[in-house]
TORGUMI-132046 format. One line per field, with one value per residue (C-alpha): residue number from 1; residue in one letter; x negated, y negated, z negated. Coordinates in pm, 1 decimal, padded with zeros to 6 digits. Example, Ala and Ser with C-alpha at 12.3 -4.5 7.8 and 13.67 -1.06 7.14 Angstrom:
<sites>
num: c(1|2)
residuo: c(A|S)
c1: c(-01230.0|-01367.0)
c2: c(00450.0|00106.0)
c3: c(-00780.0|-00714.0)
</sites>
This chain:
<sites>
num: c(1|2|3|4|5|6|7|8|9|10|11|12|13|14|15|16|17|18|19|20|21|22|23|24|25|26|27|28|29|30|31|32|33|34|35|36|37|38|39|40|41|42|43|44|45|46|47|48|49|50|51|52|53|54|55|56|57|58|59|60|61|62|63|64|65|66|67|68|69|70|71|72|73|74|75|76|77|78|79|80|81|82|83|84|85|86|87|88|89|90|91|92|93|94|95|96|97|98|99|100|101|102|103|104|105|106|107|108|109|110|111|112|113|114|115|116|117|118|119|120|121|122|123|124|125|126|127|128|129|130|131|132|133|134|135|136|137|138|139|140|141|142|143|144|145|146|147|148|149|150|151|152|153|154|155|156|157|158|159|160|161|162|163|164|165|166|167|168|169|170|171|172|173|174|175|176|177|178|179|180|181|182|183|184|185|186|187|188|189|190|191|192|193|194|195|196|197|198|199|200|201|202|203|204|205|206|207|208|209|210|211|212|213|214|215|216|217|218|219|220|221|222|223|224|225|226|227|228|229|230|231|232|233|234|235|236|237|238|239|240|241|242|243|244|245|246|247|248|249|250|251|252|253|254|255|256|257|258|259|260|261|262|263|264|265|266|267|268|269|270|271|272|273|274|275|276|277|278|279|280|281|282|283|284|285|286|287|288|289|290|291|292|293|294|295|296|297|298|299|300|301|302|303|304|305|306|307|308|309|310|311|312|313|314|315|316|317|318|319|320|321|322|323|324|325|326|327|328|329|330|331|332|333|334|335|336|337|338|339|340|341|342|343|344|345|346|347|348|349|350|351|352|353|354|355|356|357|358|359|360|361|362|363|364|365|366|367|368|369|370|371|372|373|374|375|376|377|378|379|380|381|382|383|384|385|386|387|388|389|390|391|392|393|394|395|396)
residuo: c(X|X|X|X|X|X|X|X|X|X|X|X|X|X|X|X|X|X|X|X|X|X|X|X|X|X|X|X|X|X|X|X|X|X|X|X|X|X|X|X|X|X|X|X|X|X|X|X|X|X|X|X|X|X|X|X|X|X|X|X|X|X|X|X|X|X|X|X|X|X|X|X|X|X|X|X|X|X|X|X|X|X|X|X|X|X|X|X|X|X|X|X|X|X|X|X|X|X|X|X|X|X|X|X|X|X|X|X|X|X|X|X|X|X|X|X|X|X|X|X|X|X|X|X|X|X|X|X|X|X|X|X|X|X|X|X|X|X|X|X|X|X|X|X|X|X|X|X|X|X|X|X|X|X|X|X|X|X|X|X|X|X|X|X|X|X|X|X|X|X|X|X|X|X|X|X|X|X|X|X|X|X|X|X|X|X|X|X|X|X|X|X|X|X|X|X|X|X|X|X|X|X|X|X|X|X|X|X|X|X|X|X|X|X|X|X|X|X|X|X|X|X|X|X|X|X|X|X|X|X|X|X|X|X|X|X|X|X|X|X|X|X|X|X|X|X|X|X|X|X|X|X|X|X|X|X|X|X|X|X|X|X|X|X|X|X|X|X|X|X|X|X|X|X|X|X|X|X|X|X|X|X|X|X|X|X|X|X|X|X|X|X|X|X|X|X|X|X|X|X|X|X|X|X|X|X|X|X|X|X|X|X|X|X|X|X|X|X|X|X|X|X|X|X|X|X|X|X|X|X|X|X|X|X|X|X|X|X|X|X|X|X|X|X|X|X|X|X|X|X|X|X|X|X|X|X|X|X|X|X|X|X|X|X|X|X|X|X|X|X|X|X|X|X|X|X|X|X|X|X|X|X|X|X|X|X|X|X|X|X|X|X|X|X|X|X)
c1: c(-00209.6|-00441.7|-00358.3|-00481.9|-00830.9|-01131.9|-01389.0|-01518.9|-01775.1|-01960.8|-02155.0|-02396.0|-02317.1|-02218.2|-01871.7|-01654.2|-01776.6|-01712.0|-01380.1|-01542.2|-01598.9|-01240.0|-01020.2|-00720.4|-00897.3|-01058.5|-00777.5|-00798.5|-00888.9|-00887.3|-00924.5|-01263.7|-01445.8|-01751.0|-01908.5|-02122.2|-02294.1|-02541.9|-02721.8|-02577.8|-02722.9|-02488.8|-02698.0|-02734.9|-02472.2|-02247.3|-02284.9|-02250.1|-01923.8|-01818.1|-01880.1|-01633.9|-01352.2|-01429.0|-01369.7|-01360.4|-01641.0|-01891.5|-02060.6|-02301.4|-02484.8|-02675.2|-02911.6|-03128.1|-03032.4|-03302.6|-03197.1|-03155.6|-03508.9|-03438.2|-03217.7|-03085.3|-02758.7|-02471.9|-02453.2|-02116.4|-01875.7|-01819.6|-01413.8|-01314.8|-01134.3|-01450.4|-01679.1|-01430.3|-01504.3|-01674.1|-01946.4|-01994.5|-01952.1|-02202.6|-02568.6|-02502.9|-02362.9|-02742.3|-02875.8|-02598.0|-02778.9|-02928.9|-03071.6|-02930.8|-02909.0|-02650.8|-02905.4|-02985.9|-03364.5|-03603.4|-03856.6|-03888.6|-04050.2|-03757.3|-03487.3|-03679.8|-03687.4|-03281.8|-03187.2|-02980.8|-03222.3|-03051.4|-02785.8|-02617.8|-02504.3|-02163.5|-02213.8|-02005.8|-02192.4|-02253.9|-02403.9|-02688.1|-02814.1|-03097.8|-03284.6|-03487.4|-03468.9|-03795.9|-03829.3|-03644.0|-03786.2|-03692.3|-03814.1|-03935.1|-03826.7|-03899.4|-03968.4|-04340.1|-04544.8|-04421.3|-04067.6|-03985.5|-03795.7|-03461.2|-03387.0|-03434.0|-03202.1|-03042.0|-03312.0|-03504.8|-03458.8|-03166.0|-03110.3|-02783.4|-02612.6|-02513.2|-02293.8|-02565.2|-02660.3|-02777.1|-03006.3|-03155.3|-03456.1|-03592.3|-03837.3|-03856.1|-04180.9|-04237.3|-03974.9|-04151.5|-04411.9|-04343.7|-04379.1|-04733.0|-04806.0|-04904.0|-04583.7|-04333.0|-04006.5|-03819.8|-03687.0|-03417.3|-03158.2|-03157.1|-02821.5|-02980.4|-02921.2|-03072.4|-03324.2|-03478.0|-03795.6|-03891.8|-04206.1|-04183.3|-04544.6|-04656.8|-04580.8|-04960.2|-04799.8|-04434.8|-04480.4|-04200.9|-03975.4|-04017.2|-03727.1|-03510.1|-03383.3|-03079.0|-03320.9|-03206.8|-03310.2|-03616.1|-03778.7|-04063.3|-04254.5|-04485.9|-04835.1|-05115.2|-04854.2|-04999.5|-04760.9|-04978.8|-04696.4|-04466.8|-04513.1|-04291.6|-04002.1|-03996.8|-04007.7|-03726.2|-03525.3|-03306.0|-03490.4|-03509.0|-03532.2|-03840.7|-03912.0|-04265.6|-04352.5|-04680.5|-04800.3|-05158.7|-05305.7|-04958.7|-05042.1|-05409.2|-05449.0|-05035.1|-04885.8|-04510.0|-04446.0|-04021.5|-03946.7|-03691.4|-03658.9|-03961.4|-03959.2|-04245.4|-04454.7|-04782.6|-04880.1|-05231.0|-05186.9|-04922.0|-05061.4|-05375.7|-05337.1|-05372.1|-05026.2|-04914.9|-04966.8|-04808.5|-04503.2|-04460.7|-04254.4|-03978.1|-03942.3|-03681.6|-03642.5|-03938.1|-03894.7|-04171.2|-04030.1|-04172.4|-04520.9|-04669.1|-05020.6|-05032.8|-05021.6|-05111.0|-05145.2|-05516.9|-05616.4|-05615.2|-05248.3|-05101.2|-05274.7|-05114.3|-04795.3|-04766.8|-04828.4|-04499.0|-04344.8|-04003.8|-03925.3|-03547.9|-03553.2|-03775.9|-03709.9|-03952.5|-03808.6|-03909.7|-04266.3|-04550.8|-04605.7|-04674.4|-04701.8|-04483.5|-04678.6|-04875.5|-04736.9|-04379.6|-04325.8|-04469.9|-04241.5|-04020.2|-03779.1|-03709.7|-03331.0|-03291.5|-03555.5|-03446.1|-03611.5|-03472.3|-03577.8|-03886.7|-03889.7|-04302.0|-04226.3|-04163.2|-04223.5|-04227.7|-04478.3|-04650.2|-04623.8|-04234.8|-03973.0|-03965.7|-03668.2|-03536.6|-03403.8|-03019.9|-03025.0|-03222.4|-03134.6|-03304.7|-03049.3|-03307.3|-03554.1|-03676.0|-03490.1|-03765.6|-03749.7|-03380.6|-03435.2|-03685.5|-03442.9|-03147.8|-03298.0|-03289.7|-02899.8|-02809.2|-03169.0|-03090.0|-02694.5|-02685.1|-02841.8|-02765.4|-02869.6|-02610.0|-02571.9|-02282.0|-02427.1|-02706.9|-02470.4|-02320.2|-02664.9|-02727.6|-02388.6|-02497.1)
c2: c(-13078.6|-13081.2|-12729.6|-12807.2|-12973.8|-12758.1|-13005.6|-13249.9|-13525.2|-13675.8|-13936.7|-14160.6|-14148.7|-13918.7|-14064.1|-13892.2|-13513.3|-13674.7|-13489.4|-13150.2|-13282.5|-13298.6|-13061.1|-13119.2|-13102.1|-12775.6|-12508.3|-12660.5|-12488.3|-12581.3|-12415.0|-12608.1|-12403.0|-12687.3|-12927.6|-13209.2|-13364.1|-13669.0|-13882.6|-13800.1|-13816.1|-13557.6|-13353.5|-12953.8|-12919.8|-13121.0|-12955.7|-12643.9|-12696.3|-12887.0|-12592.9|-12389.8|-12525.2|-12418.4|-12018.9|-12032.1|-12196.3|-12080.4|-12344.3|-12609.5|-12933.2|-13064.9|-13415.2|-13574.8|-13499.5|-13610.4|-13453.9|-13093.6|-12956.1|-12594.4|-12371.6|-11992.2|-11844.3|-11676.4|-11361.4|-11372.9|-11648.7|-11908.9|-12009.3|-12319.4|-12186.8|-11981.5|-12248.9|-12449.5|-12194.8|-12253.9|-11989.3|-12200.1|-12543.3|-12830.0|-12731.3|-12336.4|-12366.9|-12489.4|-12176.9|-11877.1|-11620.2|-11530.4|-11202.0|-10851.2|-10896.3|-11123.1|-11335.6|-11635.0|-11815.8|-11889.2|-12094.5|-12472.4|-12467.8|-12258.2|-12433.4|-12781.4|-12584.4|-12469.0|-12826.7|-13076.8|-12996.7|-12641.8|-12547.7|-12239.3|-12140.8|-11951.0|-11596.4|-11606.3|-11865.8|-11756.5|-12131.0|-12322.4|-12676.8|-12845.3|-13190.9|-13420.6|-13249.0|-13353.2|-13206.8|-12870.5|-12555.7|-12206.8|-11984.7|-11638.0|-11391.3|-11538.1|-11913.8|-11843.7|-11628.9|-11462.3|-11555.3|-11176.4|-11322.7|-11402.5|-11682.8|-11582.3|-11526.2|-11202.3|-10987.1|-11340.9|-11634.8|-11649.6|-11245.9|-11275.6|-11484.4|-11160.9|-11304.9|-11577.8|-11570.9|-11937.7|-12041.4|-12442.6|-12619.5|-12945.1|-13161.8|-13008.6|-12983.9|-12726.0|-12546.3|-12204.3|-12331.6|-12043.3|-11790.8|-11642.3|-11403.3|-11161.8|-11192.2|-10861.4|-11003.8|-11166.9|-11479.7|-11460.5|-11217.0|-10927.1|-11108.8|-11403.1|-11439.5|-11771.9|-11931.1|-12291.3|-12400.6|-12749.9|-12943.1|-12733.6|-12600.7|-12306.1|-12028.9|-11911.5|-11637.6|-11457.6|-11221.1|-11345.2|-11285.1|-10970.7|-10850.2|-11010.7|-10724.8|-10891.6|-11170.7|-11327.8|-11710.1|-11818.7|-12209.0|-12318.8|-12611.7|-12562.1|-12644.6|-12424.9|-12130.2|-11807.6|-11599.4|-11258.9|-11153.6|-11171.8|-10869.8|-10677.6|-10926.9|-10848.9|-10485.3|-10444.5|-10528.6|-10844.3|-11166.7|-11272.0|-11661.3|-11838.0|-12233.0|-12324.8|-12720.3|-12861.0|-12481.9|-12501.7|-12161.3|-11962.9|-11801.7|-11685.3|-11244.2|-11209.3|-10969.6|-11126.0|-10875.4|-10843.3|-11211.7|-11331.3|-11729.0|-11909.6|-12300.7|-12521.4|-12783.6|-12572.8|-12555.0|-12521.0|-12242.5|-12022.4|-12128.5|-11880.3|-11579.4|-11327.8|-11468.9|-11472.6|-11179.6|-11006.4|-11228.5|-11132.7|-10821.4|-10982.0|-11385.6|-11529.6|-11843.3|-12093.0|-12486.1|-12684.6|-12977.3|-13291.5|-13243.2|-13604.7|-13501.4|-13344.0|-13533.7|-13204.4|-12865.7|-12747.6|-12480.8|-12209.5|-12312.5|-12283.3|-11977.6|-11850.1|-11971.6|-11820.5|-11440.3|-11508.6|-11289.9|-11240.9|-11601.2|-11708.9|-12053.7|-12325.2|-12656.3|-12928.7|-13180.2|-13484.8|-13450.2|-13747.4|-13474.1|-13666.2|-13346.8|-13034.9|-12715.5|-12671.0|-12296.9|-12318.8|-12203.6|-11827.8|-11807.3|-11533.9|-11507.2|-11825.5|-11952.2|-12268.4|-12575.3|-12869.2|-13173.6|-13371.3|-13691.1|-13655.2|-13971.8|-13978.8|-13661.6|-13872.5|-13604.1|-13269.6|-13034.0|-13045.2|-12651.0|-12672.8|-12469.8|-12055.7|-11963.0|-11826.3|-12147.6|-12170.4|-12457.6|-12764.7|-13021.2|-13364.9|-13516.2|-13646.9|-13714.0|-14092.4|-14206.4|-14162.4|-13765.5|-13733.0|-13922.5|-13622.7|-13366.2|-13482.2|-13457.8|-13039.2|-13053.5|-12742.4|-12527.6|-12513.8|-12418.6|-12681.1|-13012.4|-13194.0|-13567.2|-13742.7|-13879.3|-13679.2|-13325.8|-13484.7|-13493.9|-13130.5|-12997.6|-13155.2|-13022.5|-12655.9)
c3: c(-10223.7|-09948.1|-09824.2|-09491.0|-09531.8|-09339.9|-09367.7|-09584.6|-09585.1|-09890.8|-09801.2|-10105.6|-10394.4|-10706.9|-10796.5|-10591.1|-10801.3|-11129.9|-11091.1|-11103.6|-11446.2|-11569.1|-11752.3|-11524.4|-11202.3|-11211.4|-11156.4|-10808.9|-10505.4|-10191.2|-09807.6|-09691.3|-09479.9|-09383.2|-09626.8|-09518.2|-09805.8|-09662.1|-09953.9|-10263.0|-10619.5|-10782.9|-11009.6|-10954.0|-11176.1|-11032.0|-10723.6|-10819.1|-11000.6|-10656.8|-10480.5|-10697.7|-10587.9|-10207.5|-10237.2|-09851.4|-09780.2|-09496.7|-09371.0|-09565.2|-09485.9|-09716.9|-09611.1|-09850.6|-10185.3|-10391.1|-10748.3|-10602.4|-10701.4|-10713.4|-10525.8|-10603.7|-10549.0|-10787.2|-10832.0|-10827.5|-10615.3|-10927.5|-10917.2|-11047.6|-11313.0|-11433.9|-11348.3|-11646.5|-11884.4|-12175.5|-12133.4|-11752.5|-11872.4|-11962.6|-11991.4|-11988.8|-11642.4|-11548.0|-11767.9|-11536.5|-11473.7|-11139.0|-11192.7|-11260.7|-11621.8|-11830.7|-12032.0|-12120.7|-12051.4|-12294.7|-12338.5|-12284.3|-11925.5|-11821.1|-11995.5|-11806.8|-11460.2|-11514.3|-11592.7|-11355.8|-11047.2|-11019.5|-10745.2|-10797.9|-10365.6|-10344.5|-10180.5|-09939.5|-09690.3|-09342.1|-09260.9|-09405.7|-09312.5|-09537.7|-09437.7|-09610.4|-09987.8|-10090.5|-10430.3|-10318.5|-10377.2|-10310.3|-10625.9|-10588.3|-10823.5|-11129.1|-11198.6|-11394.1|-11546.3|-11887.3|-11819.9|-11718.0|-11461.7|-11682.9|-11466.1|-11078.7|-10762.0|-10682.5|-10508.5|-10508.4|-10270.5|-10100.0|-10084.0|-10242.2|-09942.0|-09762.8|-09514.5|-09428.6|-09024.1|-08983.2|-09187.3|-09068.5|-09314.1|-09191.9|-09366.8|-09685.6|-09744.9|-10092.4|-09968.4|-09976.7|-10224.1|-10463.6|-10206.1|-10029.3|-09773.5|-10028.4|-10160.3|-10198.8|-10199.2|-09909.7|-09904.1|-09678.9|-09637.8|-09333.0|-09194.2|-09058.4|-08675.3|-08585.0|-08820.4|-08765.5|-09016.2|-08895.8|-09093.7|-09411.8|-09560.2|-09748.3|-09420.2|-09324.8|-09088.2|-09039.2|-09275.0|-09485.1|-09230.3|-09112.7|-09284.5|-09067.7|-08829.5|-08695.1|-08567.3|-08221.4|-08234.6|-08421.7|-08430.8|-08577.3|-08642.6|-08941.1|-08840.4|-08902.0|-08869.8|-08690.1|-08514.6|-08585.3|-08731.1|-08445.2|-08339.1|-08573.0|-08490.6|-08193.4|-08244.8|-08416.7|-08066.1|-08173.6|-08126.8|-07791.0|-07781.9|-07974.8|-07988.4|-08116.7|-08148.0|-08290.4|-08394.7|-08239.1|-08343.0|-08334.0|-07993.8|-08105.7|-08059.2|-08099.4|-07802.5|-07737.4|-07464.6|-07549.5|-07536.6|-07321.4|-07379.0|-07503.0|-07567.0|-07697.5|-07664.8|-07638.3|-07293.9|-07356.0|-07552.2|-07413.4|-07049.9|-07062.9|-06837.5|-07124.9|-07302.7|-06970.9|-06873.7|-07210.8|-07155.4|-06775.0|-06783.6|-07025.8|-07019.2|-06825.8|-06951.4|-07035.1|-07192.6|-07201.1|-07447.4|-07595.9|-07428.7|-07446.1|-07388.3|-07035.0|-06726.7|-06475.4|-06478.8|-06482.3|-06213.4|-06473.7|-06583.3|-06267.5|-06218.0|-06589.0|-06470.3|-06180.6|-06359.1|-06493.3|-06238.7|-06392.2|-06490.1|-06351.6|-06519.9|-06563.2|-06765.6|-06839.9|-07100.5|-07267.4|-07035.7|-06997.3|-06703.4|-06398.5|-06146.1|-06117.9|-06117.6|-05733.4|-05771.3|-05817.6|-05486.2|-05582.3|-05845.1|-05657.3|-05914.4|-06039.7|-06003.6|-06162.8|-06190.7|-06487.2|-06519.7|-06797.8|-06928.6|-06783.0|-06577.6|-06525.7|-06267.7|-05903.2|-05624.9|-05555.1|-05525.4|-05203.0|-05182.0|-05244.2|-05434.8|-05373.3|-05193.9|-05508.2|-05629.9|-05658.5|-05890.2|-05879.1|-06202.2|-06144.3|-06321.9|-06623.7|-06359.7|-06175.6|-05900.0|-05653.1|-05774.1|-05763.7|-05401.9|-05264.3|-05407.0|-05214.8|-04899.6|-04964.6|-04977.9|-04753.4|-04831.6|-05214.9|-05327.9|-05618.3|-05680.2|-05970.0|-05959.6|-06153.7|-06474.9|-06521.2|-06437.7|-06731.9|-06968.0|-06837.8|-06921.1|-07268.9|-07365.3|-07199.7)
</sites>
């Protein structure tokens, strides 16, 4: 019965795990590799015992599930048929251990923390997408003080999710509200290749992650976040593209000097000739995106910009900016110029484009820009102008 389903979609409402409940139903299995779970009011528990039945699942989405407060993983994959037992069923399912010892928690704050707001995350997940869980925390090693940690994820966090390398959290705001900078545990495990943390508090610097060795993509948008701490990411050789929106201060004394593809919404603050400067010798690729606050470049930006000797491509998108930069033309190495959905950009520099350029996208740009552009068919070896080549690009 269903031997060939992949993926599957729950979308508002609890009914459809009440079978998870049922004697008969849980010796199935089935081969679902993605679940997509938007809306729902299951309980932790219900979840949980949901997630048995997927052995081969790698890849979860889970959107606005208001009754998930608390999240660890099993220390074990949980089968549907052990997830059925009676050691595994009812409440003690919402008491299964998460550390390295089989017992059971004690105390009433415990036994309140462990209740319906618990999901239990099968090991094996290599993909991780949480949005809009407003109660959801991530607990640290143990859930309070004098509990000697009977009820806490393996190694902490999400540590036990091994095979974990994409790890998304979006609008979940106490998210790492258990955690500090002080802390000593991690909360994320070494595996993780791309990592996105979008409007979620309680991260003062990076220090939590500088565990993550296997690092490559990295996105942030958390506020008062300093990137001090970047340093050590980006020593470890791995993580070569970073995206920083709405992170004022993150920029202040760090030394990026390995990155390759920066994107953000900071030009004020990665537009200084000292940043510059650091990220000269190793960034190739540079987004400015969703930038509704500058119209021009100041003198000193352009002058930043144009340290950035080794940059090949250049993308401005979602831009209020009025004016491309005056120095674009002394960017010797620059290969490709995007302008995308950026329609307040009409002209040209008055300088021009360096001779570098082998690709000039307008196609998000006015008419009267994608007008200018066309007239440099024949100097420059592709111009894209369409609404086709647009959608080529979003989809790139």
């Amino acid at each position: 019965m269903l031997s060939c389903l992949k993926k599957l979609e729950i979308n508002g409402s609890s009914s459809s795990l009440l079978m998870v409940e049922g004697g008969s139903a849980v010796r199935y299995q089935f081969p679902v590799k993605k679940l997509v779970i938007r809306k729902c009011g299951a309980s932790g528990k219900e979840l949980t015992l949901l997630l048995s039945h997927f052995p081969k699942l790698s890849d979860l989405t889970m959107y606005r599930l208001e009754k998930i407060a608390m999240l660890g993983v099993a220390e074990q994959q949980i089968t549907a048929t052990s997830a059925s037992s009676p050691s595994l069923s009812g409440n003690k399912l919402e008491n299964a251990r998460f550390g390295q010892e089989q017992q059971q928690p004690r105390g009433e704050d415990e036994k309140a923390a462990a209740s319906s707001g618990l999901l239990l995350l099968p090991t094996q997940l290599q993909e991780l997408f949480i949005s809009c869980c407003s109660k959801l925390i991530l607990h640290h090693d143990s859930l309070g003080e004098n509990m000697e940690g009977r009820l806490r994820g393996i190694e902490g966090g999400l540590q036990g999710l091994r095979s974990l390398v994409s790890l998304t959290i979006i609008d979940c705001p106490d998210f790492f509200s258990s955690y500090s900078s002080s802390s000593s545990s991690f909360p994320f495990p070494s595996s993780l290749k791309y990592l996105s943390i979008d409007r979620v508090s309680g991260m003062e610097t990076l220090s939590l992650l500088s565990n993550l060795s296997s690092l490559t993509n990295l996105g942030i948008e958390c506020g008062d976040l300093r990137g001090e701490d970047l340093c050590s990411l980006l020593a470890q050789g791995q993580l070569t593209r970073l995206r920083v929106n709405k992170n004022p201060k993150f920029f202040v004394g760090i030394n990026p000097s390995s990155l390759q593809h920066l994107v953000t919404d900071d030009i004020a603050g990665v537009l200084v000739v000292p940043i510059c400067r650091l990220l000269s010798p190793s960034l190739t690729k540079l987004t400015i995106f969703c930038n509704n606050e500058v119209k021009r470049f100041t003198k000193e930006q352009n002058m930043a910009l144009e340290h950035l000797s080794s940059l090949q491509e250049l993308s401005f998108s979602f831009c209020r900016l009025q004016f491309l930069p005056s120095v674009l033309h002394r960017l010797v190495s620059l290969k490709r110029l995007e302008i995308s959905c950026s329609e307040f950009i009409s002209s040209l520099p008055k300088s021009g484009l360096p001779s570098s350029l082998e690709i000039l996208d307008v196609s998000g740009g006015s008419e009267e820009l994608k007008r200018q552009c066309r007239k440099l068919r024949g100097t420059i070896p592709i111009i894209k102008d369409s609404d086709w080549d647009l959608i080529d690009s979003f989809l790139d």
